[in-house]
C-alpha positions in Angstrom: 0.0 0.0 0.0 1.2 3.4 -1.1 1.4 6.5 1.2 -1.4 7.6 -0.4 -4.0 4.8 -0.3 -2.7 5.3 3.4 -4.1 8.3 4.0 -7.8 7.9 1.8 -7.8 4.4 4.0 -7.8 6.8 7.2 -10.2 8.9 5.9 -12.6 6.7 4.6 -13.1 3.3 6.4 -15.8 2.3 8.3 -16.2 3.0 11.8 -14.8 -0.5 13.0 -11.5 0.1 10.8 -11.2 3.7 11.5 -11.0 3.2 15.5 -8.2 0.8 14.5 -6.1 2.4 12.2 -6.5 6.0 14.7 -4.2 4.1 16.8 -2.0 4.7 14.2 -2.5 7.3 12.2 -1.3 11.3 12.7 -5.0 12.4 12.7 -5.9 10.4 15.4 -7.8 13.2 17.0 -10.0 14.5 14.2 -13.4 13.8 12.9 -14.5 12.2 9.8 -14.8 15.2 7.6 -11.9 16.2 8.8 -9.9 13.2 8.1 -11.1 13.9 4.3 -10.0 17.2 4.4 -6.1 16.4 5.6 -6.1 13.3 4.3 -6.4 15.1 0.6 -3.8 17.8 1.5 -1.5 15.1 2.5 -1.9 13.1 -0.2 -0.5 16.2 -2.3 2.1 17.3 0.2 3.4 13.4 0.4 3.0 12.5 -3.1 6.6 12.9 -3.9 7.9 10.9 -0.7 8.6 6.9 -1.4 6.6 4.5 0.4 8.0 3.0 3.1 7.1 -0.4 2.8 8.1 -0.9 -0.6 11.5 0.2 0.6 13.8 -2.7 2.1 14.6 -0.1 5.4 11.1 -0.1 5.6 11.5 3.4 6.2 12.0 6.7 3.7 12.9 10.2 4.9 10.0 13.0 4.0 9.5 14.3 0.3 9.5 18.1 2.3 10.8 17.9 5.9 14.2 17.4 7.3 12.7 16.2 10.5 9.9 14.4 9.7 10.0 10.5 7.8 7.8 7.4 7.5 8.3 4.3 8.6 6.3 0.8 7.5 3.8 -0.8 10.4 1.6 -3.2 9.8 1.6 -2.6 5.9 1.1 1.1 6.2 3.1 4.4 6.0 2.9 6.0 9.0 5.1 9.3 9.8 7.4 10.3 12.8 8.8 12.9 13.9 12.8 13.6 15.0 13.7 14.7 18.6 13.5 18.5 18.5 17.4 19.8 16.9 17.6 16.4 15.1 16.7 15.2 11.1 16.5 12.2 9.8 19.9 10.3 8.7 18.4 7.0 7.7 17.9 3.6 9.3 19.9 2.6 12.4 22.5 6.1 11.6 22.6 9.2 14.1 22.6 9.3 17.3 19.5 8.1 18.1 16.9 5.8 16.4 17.6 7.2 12.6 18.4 10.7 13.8 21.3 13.4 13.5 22.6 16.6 13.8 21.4 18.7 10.4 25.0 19.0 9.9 25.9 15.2 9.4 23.0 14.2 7.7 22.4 13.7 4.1 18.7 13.9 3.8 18.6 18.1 4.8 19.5 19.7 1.7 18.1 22.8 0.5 15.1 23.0 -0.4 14.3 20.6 2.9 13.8 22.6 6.1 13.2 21.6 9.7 9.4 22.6 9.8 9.1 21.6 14.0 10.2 25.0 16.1 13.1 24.8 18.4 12.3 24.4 22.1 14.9 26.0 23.6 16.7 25.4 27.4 19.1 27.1 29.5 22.4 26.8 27.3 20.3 25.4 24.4 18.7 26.5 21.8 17.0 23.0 20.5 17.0 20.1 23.4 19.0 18.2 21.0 22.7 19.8 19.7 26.1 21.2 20.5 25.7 25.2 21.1 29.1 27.3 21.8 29.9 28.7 25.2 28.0 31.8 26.3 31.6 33.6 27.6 33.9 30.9 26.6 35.9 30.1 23.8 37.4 27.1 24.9 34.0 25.4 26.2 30.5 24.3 24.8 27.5 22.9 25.4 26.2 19.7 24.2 22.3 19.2 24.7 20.5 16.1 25.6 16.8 16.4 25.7 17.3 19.7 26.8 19.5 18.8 29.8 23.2 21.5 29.3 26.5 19.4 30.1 29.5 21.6 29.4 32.2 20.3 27.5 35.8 21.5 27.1 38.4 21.8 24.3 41.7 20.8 25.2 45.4 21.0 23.1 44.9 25.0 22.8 41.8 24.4 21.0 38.6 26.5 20.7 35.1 26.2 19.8 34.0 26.3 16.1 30.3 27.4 15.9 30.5 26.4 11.9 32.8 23.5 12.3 30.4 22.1 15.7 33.5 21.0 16.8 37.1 22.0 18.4 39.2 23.7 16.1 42.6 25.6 15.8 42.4 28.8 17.1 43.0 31.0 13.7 40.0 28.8 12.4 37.8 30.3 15.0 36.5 34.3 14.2 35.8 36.9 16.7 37.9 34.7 19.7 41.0 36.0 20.4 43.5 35.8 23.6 42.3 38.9 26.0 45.0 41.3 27.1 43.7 40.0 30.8 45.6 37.2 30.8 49.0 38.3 28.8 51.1 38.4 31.8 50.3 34.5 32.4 48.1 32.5 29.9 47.1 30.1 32.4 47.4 32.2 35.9 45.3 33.5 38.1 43.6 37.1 37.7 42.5 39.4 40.5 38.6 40.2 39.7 38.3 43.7 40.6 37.8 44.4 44.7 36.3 40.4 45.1 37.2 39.1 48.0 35.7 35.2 46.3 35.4 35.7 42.6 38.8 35.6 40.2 39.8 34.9 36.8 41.4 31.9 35.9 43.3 31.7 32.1 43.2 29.0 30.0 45.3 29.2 27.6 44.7 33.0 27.1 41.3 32.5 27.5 39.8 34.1 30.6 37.5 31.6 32.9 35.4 33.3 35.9 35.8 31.1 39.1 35.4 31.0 42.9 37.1 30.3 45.7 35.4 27.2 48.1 33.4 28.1 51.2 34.8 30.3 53.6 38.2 30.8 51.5 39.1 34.0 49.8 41.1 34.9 47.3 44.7 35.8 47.9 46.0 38.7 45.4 49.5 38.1 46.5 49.9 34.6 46.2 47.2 34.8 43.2 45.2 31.4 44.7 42.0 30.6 47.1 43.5 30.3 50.7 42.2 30.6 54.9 41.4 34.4 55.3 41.9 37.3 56.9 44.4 38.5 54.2 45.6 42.2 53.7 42.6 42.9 51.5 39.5 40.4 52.6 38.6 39.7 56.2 36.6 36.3 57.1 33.7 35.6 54.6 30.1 36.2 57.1 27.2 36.9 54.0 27.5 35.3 50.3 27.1 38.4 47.2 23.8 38.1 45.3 24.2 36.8 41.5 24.1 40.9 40.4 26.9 41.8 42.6 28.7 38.7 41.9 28.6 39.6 37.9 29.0 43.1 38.4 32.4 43.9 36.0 33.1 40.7 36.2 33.2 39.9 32.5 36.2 41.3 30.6 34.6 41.3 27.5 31.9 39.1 25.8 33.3 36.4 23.6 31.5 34.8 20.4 29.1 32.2 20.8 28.6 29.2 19.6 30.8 14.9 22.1 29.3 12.6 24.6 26.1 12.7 25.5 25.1 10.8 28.5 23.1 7.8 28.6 19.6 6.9 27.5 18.2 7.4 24.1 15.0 9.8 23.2 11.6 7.8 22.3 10.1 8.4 18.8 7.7 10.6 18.2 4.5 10.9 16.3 4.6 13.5 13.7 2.0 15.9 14.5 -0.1 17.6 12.0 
C-alpha cells in the first residue's frame, strides 16, 4: 500500500477500521470530515515521498521535511517525527533511532527545512545539539533532551560554531586571547575588589571562578587560601548573583561529544 492509499484508508473506512487504524494514524484526533480534508492535503504534500514499505529499510525520509520520515507498520506508512534539533539520517545512523545533527546528515539539503520549532533550554537553543559557550571560547555545550553538560576543548583548542566541533584557534573568528591574561596565559587574575570571585586563564582565554566556602582569594599569592588576608577579612554573607557579575566579564566572547546515557523515544509527527 502506497502513502497515499494510506491516508484515503484513514479517511474513509468504516467506523470499526477507522478506530483501529486512529491508533496509528497522525489524525488520530479528528473527525471524519476532517480526516477527508487532511487526508487530501497530504496526499498532495506526500506525493513525492517513497513508500516505506516498498523500501527494504522499511523506512523513507519525507518528500519536504528534514525532521519528519515514515516508517512501514503493519503494511502502512505512517510518519514520525525527530527529537527536536535532530533530522533524519536514515535507518539505524545518528545518534539516536535514525536521527542526526542537520550537519551530518544527508537527507537536509536545501530545499528541505526543519518545519518543528526549536524548544529552547538554559544553554540550548534545541534540546538536542552542540551550542558554543556563552563567555567561553574554549567550552560548549552539548544538549541532551534539553539537559546543558558543558564540554571543554583541550590541546589550545577552541570552539568552532560552523565546524560544531574544536578547532585551531586562527580557524575560530571573533575569539581571540584577551589582554587580561597576557602576563600569564594560564594564571590566576584578581577580579576587581572580590574578595571570592577571580579569573582563571586557559590558555589566554579568561575563565570566571570561585574560591570554596569560607576561603578567599589571595591577590599576592594569586590562589584561594584561609582568610583574613591584607585585602579580605573572614567571609560572614554570600554576594547576590548581580553583585557577583557586576564587572566581572572582561569582555563578551563569540558564541557558539558525549552525550550521557539513555536514548529519546520516537515521536508521532503531528499535523
Amino acid at each position: 500500500m502506497n502513502i497515499q492509499s494510506a491516508f484515503l484508508a484513514a479517511a474513509l473506512t468504516g467506523s470499526d477500521n477507522d478506530n483501529k487504524m486512529q491508533s496509528r494514524s497522525p489524525f488520530a484526533t479528528l473527525s471524519h470530515a476532517q480526516h477527508s480534508i487532511l487526508a487530501s492535503l497530504a496526499v498532495v504534500s506526500c506525493a513525492q515521498t517513497d513508500d516505506p514499505c516498498k523500501a527494504k529499510s522499511r523506512v523513507v525520509a519525507d518528500d519536504k521535511y528534514c525532521d519528519k520520515y515514515w516508517e512501514c507498520e503493519n503494511g502502512q506508512a505512517v510518519q514520525y517525527d525527530c527529537p527536536n534539533g535532530l533530522v533524519f539520517a536514515g535507518k539505524h545512523r545518528g545518534v539516536t533511532e535514525g536521527c542526526d545533527y542537520p550537519w551530518r546528515s544527508n537527507y537536509c539539503e536545501y530545499p528541505k527545512v526543519q518545519i518543528n520549532p526549536p524548544i529552547g533550554t538554559e544553554h540550548c537553543d534545541w534540546l538536542y545539539g552542540i551550542f558554543g559557550h556563552e563567555t567561553s571560547c574554549t567550552r560548549y555545550w552539548t544538549c541532551w533532551n534539553g539537559t546543558a553538560t558543558e564540554q571543554l576543548c583541550i590541546g589550545g583548542l577552541l570552539y568552532n560554531e560552523n565546524a560544531h566541533s574544536c578547532d585551531w584557534p586562527e580557524n575560530v573568528d571573533g575569539c581571540q586571547k584577551h589582554p587580561l591574561c597576557n602576563e600569564d596565559p594560564n594564571g590566576n587574575v584578581p577580579l576587581g575588589k572580590s574578595c571570592n570571585r577571580y579569573w582563571q586563564c586557559q590558555g589566554g582565554y579568561p575563565r570566571l571562578q570561585r574560591c570554596p566556602a569560607m576561603l578567599v582569594f589571595d591577590r599576592r599569592s594569586l590562589r584561594c587560601v584561609v582568610p583574613p588576608t591584607d585585602e579580605c577579612e573572614i567571609p560572614t554573607t554570600t554576594l547576590s548573583p548581580q553583585e557577583e557579575e557586576e564587572n566581572s566579564r572582561p569582555g563578551q566572547q563569540q558564541k557558539r561529544p558525549e552525550y550521557p546515557d539513555g536514548q529519546p523515544g520516537r515521536q508521532r509527527a503531528r499535523n
